[in-house]
Backbone as CSV, one residue per row, in Angstrom:
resi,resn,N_x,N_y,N_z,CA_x,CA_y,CA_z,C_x,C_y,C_z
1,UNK,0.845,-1.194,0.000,0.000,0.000,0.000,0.879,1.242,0.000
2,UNK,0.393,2.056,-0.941,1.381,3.487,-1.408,1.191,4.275,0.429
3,UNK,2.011,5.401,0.261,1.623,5.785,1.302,0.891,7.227,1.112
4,UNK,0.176,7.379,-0.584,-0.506,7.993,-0.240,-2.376,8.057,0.254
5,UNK,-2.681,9.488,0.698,-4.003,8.728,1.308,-5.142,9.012,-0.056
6,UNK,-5.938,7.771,0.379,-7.096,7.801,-0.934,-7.947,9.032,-0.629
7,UNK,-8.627,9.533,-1.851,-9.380,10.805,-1.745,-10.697,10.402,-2.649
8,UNK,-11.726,11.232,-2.075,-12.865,11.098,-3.160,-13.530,12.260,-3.098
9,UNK,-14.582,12.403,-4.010,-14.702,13.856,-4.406,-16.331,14.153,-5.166
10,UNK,-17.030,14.868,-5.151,-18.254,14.576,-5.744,-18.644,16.659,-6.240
11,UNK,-19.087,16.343,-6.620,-19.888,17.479,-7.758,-21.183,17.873,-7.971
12,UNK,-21.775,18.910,-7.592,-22.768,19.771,-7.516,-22.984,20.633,-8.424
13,UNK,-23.346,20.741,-10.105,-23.231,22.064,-10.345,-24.956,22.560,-11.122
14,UNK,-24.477,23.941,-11.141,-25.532,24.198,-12.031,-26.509,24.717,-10.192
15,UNK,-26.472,25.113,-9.225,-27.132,25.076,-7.782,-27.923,26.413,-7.716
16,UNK,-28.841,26.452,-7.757,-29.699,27.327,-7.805,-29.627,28.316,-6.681
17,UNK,-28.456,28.966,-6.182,-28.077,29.358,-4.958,-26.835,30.452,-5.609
18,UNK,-26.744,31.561,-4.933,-25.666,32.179,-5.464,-24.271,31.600,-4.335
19,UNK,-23.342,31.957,-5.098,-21.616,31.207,-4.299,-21.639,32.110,-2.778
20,UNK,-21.554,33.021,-3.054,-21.934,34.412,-2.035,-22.531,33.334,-0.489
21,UNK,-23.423,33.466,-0.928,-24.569,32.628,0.251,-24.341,31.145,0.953
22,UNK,-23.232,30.500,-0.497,-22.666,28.666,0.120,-21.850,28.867,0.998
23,UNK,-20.316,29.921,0.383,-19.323,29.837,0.887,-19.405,29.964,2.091
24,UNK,-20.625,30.999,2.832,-20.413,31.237,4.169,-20.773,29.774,5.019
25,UNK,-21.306,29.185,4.991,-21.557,27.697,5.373,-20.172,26.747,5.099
26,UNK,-19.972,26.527,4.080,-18.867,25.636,3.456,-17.704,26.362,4.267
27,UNK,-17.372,27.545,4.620,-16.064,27.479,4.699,-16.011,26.613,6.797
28,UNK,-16.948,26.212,7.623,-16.927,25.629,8.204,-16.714,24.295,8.265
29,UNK,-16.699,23.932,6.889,-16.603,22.296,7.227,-15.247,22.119,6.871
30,UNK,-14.908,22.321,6.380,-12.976,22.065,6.009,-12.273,21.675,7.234
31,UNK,-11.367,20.208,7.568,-10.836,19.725,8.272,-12.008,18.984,9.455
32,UNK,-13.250,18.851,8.877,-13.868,18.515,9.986,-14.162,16.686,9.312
33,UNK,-14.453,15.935,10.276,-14.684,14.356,9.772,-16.186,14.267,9.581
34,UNK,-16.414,13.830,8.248,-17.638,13.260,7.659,-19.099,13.661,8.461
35,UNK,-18.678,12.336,9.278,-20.229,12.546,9.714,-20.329,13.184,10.887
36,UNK,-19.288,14.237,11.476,-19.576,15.291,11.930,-19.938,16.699,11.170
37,UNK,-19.196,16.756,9.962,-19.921,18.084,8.831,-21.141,17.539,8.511
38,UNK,-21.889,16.394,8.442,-22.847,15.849,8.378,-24.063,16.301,9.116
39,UNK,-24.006,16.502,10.347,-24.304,16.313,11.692,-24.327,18.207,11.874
40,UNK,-23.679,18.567,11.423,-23.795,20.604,11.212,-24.466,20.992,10.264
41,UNK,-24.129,20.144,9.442,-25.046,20.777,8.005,-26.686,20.460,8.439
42,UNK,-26.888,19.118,8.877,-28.148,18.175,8.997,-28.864,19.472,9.948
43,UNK,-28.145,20.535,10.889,-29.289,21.074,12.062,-29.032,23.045,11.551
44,UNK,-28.309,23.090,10.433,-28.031,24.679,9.837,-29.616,24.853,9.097
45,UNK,-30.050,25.877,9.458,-31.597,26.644,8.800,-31.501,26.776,7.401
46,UNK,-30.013,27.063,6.798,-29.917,27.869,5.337,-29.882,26.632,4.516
47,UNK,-30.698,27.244,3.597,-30.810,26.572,2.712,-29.571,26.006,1.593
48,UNK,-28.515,27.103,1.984,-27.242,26.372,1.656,-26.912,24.787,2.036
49,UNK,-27.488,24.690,3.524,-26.679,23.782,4.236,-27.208,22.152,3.477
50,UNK,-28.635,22.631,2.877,-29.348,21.706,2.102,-28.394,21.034,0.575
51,UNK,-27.940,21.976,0.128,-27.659,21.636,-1.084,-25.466,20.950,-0.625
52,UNK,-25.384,21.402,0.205,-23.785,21.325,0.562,-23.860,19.271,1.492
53,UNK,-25.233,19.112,2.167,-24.960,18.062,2.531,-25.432,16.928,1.387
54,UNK,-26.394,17.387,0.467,-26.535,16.586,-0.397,-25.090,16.164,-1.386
55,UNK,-24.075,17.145,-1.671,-22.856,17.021,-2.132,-21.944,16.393,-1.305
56,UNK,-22.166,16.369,-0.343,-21.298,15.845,1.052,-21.665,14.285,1.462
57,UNK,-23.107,13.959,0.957,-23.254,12.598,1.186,-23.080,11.715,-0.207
58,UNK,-23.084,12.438,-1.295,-22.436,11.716,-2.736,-21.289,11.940,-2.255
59,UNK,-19.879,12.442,-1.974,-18.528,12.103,-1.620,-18.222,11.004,-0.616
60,UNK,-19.574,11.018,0.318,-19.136,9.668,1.312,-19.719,8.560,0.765
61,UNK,-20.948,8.529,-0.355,-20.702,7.330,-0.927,-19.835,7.309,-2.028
62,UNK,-19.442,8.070,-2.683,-18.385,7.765,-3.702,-17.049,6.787,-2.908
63,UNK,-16.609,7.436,-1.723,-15.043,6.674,-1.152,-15.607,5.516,-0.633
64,UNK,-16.664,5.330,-0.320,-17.360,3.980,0.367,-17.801,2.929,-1.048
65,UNK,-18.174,3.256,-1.983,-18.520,2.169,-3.268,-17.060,2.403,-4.314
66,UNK,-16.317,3.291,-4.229,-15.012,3.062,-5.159,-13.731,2.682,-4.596
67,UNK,-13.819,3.276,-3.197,-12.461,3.083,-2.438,-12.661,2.097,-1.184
68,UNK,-13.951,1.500,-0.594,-13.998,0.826,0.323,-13.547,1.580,1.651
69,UNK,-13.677,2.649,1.703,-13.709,3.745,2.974,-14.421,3.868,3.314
70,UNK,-14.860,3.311,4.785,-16.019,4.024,5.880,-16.089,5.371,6.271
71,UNK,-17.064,5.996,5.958,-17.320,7.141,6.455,-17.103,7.583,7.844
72,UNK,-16.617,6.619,8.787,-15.814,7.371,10.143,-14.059,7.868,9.827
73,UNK,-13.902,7.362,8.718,-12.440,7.382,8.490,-12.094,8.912,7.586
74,UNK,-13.375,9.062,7.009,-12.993,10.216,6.094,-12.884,12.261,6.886
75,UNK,-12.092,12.727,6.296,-12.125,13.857,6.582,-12.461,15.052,5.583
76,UNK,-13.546,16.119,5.693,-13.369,17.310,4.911,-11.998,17.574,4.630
77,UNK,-11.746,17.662,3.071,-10.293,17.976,2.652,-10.469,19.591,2.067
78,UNK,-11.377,19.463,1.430,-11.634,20.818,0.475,-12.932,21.175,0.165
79,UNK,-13.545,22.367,0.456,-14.839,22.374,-0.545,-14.615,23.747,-1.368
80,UNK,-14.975,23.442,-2.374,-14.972,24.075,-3.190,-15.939,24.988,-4.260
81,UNK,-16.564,26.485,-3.493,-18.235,27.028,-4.136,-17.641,28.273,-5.368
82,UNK,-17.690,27.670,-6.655,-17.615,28.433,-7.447,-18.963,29.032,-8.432
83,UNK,-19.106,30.267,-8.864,-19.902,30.709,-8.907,-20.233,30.281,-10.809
84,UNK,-21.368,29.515,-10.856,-21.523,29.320,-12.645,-22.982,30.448,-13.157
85,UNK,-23.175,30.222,-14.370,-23.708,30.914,-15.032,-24.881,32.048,-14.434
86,UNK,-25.170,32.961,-14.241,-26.087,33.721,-14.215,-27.107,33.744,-15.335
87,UNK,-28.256,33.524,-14.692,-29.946,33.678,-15.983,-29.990,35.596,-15.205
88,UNK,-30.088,36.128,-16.808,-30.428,37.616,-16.682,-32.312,37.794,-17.023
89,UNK,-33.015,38.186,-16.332,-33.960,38.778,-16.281,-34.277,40.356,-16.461
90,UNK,-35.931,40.461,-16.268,-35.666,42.063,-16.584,-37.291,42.075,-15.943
91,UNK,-37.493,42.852,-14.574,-38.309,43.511,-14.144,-38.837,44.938,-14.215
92,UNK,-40.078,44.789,-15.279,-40.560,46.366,-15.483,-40.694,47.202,-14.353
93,UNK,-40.187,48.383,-14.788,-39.982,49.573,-13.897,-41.032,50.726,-14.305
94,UNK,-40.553,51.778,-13.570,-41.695,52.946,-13.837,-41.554,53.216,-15.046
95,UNK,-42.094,54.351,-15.971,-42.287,54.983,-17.048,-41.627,54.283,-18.404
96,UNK,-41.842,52.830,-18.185,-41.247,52.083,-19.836,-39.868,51.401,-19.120
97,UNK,-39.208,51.905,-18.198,-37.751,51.427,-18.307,-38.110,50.046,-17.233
98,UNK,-36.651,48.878,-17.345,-36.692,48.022,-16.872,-35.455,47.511,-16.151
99,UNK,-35.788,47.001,-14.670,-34.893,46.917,-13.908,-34.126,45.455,-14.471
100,UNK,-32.817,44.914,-14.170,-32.231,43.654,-14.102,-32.367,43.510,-13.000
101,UNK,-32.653,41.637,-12.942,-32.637,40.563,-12.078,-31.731,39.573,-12.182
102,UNK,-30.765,39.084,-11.738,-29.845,38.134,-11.747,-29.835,36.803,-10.798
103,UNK,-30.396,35.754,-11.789,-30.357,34.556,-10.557,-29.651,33.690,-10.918
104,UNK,-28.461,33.903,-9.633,-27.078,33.558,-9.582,-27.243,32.091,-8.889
105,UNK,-26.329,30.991,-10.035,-26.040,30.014,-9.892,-24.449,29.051,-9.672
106,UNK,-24.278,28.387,-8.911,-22.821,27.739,-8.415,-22.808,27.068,-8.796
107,UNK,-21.230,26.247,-8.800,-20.773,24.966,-8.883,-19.865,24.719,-6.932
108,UNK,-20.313,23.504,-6.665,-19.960,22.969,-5.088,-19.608,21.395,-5.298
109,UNK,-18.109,21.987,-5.269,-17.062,20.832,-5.125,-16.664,20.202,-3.781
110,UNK,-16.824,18.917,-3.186,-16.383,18.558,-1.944,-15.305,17.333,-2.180
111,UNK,-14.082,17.432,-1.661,-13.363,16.473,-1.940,-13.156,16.199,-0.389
112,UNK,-13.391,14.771,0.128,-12.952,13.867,1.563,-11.906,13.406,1.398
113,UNK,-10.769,13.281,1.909,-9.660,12.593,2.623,-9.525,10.926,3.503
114,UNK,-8.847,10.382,3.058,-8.828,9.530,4.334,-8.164,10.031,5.627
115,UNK,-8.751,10.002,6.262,-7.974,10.434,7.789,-6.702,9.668,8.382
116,UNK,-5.814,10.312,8.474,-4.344,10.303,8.274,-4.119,9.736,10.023
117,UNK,-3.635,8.407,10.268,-3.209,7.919,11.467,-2.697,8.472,12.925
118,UNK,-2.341,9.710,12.582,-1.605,10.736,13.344,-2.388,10.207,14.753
119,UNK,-1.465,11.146,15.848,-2.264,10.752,16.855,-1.924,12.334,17.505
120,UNK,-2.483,12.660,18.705,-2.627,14.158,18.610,-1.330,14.705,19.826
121,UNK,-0.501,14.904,19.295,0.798,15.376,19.882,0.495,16.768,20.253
122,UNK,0.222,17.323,19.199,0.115,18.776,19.954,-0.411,19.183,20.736
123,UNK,-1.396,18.471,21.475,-2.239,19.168,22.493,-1.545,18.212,23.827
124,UNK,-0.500,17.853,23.488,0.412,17.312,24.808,1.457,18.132,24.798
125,UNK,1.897,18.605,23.688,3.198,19.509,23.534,2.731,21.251,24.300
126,UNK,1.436,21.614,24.566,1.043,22.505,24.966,0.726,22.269,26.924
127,UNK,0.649,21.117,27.103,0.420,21.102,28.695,1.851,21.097,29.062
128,UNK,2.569,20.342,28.167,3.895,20.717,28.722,4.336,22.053,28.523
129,UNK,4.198,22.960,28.108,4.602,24.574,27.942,4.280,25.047,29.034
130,UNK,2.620,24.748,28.982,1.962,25.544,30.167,2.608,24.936,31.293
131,UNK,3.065,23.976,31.726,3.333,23.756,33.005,4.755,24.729,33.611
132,UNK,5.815,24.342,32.137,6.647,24.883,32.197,6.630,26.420,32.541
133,UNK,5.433,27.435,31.797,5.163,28.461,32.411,5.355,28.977,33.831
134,UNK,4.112,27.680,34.270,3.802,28.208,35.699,4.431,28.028,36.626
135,UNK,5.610,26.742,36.021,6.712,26.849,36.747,7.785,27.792,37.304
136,UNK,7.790,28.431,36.212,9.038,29.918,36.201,8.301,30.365,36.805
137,UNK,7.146,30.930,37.280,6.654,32.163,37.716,6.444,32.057,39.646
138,UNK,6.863,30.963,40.110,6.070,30.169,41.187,7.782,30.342,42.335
C-alpha cells in the first residue's frame, strides 16, 4: 500500500443558490470528519446547508462504493463554491424602463480525505509549555 491517502470527491453544479450565500456555510466544514460536517449541516436553517450536505453525502458514498472507505475514516479535505452561469432577467420599472434581475447560480465541489493515522501530539506539547510556564513564575 502506497503511502498515499485515498481521496474522493463529488460534484454539484448548475445550484440554484448564489456562491456568495454557500461559501459562508462551506467554509466551516474544512478539516472537519464526515459525519460530523454531516451532523452541522443536517441542524443549519440555510438553505445552503441543504444543497452542501446533499454534495457531502455523494462524496461519502463515492469513497465507500469506489475506495472501500467508511465514512468514520474520512475527513473534509476541500470544498470548493464556485460561482456558474447567471440567468439575466428584466423587471418592469416605472415609465417604460426596466430593472435587471440576476439569478445567480454555483458549482460545489467537496473532496474527503482519508484520515491520516496521526495521533494528537500537539495538544500534549502545549500542557507541557503551560506547566513549564507556571513553573518559572512560582
Amino acid at each position: 500500500m502506497s503511502n498515499e491517502l485515498k481521496t474522493s470527491r463529488a460534484e454539484m453544479k448548475y445550484a440554484r443558490m448564489s456562491a456568495f450565500k454557500i461559501r459562508d456555510i462551506a467554509r466551516a466544514l474544512r478539516g472537519l470528519a464526515a459525519p460530523e460536517a454531516d451532523a452541522r449541516l443536517r441542524f443549519a436553517p440555510q438553505k445552503s446547508a441543504k444543497l452542501l450536505i446533499q454534495t457531502l453525502r455523494s462524496a461519502v458514498a463515492n469513497a465507500e462504493n469506489n475506495h472501500s472507505i467508511p465514512a468514520e475514516k474520512l475527513v473534509v479535505h476541500e470544498v470548493m463554491v464556485g460561482e456558474g452561469p447567471t440567468f439575466h432577467r428584466f423587471q418592469p420599472k416605472a415609465r417604460g424602463s426596466a430593472g435587471p434581475i440576476r439569478k445567480r447560480t454555483s458549482h460545489i465541489r467537496i473532496t474527503l480525505r482519508e484520515a491520516s493515522p496521526s495521533v494528537e501530539k500537539p495538544a500534549t506539547k502545549n500542557k507541557k509549555s503551560a506547566k513549564s510556564k507556571t513553573e518559572g513564575k512560582g
